[in-house]
Each structure stands twice: as structure tokens, then as C-alpha cells.
N, C-alpha and C positions, 0 to 999 in steps of 0.2 A: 504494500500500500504506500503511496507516494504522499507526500504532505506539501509537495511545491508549492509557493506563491501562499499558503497559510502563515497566518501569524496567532503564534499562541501566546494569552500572557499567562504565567506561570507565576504565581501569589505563595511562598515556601513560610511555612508558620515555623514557629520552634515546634520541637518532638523528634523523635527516633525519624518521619517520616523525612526528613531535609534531608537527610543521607540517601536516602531513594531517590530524592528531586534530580540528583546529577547523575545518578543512568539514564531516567527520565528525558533529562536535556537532553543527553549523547546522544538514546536512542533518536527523539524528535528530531535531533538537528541532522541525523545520516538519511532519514525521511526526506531531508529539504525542507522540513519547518525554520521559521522564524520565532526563535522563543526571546521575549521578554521577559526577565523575570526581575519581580518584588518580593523583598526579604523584608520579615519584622524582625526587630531587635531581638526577639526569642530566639531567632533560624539563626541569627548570628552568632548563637553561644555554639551553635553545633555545625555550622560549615558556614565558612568565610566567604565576603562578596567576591574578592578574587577568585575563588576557584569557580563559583559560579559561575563570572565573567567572562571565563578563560572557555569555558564549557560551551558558552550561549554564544559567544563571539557577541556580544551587547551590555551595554551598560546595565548596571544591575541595583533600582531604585531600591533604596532603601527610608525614603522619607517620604510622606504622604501630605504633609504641609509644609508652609513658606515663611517666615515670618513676614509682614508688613508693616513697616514701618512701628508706630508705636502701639499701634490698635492691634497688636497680637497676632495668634495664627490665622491664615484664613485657609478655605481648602483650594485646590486647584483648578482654575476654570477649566472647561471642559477643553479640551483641544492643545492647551499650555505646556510647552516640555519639563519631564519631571527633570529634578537634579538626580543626580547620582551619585554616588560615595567618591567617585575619583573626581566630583567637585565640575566636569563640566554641563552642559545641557543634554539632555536627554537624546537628540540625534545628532550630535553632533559631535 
């Protein structure tokens, strides 16, 4: 089964189950998926955004908000590139 031209986003919680996420990847991405993948702070006690990264060949969100100015977090318009751990924008 071929995954070409699909884009999966892949959301890695903390648990035993993170460690499955990057076979996960491998197998998606030798399909020809595009995986996105968002990490919670949990997932990061048990597999690092680098290795994920390295897996997915894509930057790998780990923040869901922004600050703004001094009114606090807000969440992210719809369509807005997220950051990524390695600090730059989302596609770029």
C-alpha cells in the first residue's frame, strides 16, 4: 500500500507508546507519507524531538501556543506556522 502525496500529522503523548511512534514514522515515511509530528512534554521524557526529527525528515512541534505580547498565551490561528524546538518556523 503506497501513502504518496499523504500527509499525516502524528500527535506522540508521553507512555510506553512514543517508543512505537518511530517505527511508526519509518514504516509511514518508506510508504511515501509525509509525517508531521507533535510531541507533548510527556513524549519528551521518553524519546527526544531529534530523533523524531531525524525519522520524519520535518520539524517536530512541540508547542501548541505563542506568547503575545503582554496579554498572554493565545492559541494559533488557523493556517499560522507552528514553531519548532530547533526555534525556526514551521516550513521553513
Amino acid at each position: 500500500m503506497t501513502l504518496s502525496g499523504k500527509r499525516i500529522l502524528l500527535i506522540i503523548s508521553g507512555g510506553i507508546a512514543a517508543y512505537k511512534s518511530l517505527d511508526l514514522i519509518r514504516r509511514l515515511r518508506e510508504r511515501g507519507a509525509d509525517v508531521r509530528p507533535v510531541m507533548t512534554a510527556a513524549a519528551q521524557r521518553f524519546v527526544t524531538p531529534l530523533t523524531v526529527g531525524a525519522l520524519s525528515a520535518s520539524h517536530v512541534f512541540t508547542e501548541l501556543f505563542f506568547a503575545r505580547g503582554r496579554t498572554g498565551c493565545r492559541p494559533y490561528p488557523a493556517g499560522a506556522p507552528l514553531r519548532s524546538r530547533r526555534g525556526g518556523a514551521g516550513n521553513g
